[in-house]
C-alpha positions in Angstrom: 12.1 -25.8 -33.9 10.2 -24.7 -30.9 6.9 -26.9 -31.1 3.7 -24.5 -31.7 -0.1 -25.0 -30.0 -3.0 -23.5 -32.5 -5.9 -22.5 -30.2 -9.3 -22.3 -31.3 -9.5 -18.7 -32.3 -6.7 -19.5 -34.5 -3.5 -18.0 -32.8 -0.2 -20.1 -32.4 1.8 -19.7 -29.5 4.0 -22.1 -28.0 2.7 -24.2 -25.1 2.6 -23.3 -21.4 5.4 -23.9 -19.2 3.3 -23.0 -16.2 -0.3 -21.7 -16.0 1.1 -19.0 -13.1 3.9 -17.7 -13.3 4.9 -16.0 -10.3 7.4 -13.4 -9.4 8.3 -12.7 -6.4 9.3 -15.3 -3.2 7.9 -13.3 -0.2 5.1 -13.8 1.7 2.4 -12.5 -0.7 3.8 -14.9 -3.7 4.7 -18.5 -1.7 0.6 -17.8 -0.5 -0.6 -17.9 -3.4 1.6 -20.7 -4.5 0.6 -22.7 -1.9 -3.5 -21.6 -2.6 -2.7 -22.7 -5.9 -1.2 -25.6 -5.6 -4.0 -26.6 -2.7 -6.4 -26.3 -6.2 -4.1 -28.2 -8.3 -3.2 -25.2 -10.3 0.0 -25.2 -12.1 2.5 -22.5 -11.0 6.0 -21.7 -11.2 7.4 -18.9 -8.5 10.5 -16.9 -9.5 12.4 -14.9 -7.5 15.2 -12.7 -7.9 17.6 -14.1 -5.0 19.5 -16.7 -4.9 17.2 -17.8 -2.0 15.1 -16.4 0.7 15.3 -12.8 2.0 16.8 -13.6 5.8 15.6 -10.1 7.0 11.9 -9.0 7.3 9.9 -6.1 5.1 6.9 -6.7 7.5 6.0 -7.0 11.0 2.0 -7.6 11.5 -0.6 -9.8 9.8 -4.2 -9.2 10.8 -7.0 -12.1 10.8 -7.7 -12.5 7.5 -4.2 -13.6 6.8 -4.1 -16.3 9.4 -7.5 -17.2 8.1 -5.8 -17.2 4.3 -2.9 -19.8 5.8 -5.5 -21.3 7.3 -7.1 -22.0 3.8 -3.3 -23.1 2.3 -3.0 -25.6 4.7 -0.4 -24.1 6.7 -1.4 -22.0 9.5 0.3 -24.4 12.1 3.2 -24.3 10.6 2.7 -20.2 10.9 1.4 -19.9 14.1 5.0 -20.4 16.6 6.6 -17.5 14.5 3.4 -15.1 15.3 2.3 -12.9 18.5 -1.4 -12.8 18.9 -2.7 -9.3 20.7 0.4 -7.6 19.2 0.5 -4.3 20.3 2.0 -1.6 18.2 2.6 2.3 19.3 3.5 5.3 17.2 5.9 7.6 19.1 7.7 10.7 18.0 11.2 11.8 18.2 10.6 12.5 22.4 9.0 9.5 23.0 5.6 11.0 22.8 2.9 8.3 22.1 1.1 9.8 18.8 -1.0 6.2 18.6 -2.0 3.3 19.9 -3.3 -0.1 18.2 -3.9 -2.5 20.3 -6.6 -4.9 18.8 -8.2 -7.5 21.7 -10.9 -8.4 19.7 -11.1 -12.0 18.0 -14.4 -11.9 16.7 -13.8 -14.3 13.7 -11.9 -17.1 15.3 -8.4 -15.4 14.8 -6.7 -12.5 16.4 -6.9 -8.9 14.4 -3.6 -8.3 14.8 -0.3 -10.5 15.0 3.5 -10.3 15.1 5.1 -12.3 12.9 8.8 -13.1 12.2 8.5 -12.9 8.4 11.7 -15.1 7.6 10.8 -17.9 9.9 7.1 -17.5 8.4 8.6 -17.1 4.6 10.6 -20.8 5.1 7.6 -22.3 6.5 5.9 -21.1 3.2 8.3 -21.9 1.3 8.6 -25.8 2.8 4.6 -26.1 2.6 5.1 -25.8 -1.5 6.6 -29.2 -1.0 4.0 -30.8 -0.6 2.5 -30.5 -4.9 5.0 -31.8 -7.1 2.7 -29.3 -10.1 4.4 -26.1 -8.2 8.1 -25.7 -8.4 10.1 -22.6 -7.4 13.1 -21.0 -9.1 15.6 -18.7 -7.3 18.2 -16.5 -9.4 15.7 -15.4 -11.7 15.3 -12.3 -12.4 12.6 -11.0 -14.7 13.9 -8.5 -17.8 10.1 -8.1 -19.7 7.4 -10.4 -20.8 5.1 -10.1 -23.8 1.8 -10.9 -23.1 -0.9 -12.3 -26.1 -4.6 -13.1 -26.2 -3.5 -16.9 -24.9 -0.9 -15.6 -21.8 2.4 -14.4 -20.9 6.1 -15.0 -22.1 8.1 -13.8 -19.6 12.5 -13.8 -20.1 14.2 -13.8 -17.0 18.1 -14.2 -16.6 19.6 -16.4 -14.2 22.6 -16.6 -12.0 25.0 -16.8 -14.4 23.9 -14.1 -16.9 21.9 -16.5 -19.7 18.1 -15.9 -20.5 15.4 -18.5 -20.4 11.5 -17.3 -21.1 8.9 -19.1 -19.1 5.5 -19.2 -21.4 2.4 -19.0 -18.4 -1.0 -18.6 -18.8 -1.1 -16.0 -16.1 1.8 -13.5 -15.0 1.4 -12.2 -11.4 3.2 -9.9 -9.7 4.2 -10.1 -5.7 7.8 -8.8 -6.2 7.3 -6.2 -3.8 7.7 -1.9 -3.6 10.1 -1.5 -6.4 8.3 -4.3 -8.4 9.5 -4.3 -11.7 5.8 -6.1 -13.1 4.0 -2.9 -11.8 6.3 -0.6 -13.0 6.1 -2.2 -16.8 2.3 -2.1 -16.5 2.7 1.2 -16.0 0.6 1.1 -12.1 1.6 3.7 -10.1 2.6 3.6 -6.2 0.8 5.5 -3.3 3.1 6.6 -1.0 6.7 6.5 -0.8 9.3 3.3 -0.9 13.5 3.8 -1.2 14.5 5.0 -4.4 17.3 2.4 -4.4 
């Protein structure tokens, strides 16, 4: 028998795994892991892959982002896999310039726009959860639904192998990216357009 919590308005559920569960190993869900983990927050990261994506989804992070690894604790590790000043042009099928960004400014300590190499910046991430033995990360798990309550979140995933396993969090966030399967059973639409596939 599964051993049961009573909370003080009187529900039982069963205890937390994690208090954040997170879904989704790219660069917007190993940040928060390691911001949470910097607070001594619980959190668990799941990702669908059997490990990190080895192609990039992005190109550019602006200031605030380098101030936001700045605040994890691992903006060093960041900075040889960015390009400050990163100049980006628009062009049509003729080679016409259409537009032209091309940020010098640094007014708050950190360029406005960079070049990154997202998988060299996604393993840095990934190593900088390392350091908080509370934060642990599970690839080959793939959510199927979750169940959320007046206490938190069950979420089932299946793994590798084709079993089921629920993680019990007080929090469920999603960071699984365009064709996120979290914003899609919420029911949150998407502005613009992403592959159908």
């Amino acid at each position: 028998m599964t051993p049961q919590t009573v909370t003080q308005n009187g529900s039982t559920t069963k205890p937390f795994d994690t208090d954040v569960l997170i879904l989704g190993a790219g660069p917007v869900g190993l940040t928060l892991a390691n911001l949470l983990g910097g607070y001594g927050v619980r959190a668990t990261v799941a990702a669908a892959g059997e490990k990190l994506i080895d192609y990039p989804r992005g190109v550019g992070l602006d200031d605030e982002s380098l101030r936001t690894f700045q605040t994890a604790g691992v903006v060093e590790q960041v900075l040889p896999h960015t390009t400050p000043q990163h100049i980006m042009r628009m062009v049509n099928g003729t080679g016409q310039v259409l537009a032209n960004v091309a940020p010098g400014a640094q007014d708050f300590g950190w360029s406005r726009r960079n070049g990154f190499i997202q998988p060299l910046v996604d393993a840095e991430l990934l190593k900088g959860l390392s350091r908080f033995d509370h934060v642990d990360v599970r690839f080959s798990h793939s959510l199927l639904g979750y169940v959320d309550d007046v206490d938190g979140v069950t979420a089932t995933v299946a793994l590798a192998d084709g079993t089921r396993t629920t993680i019990r969090a007080r929090y469920l966030v999603g960071c699984d990216g365009g064709r996120s399967i979290t914003r899609k059973s919420m029911g949150v639409t998407f502005e613009g357009q992403s592959s159908p596939t």
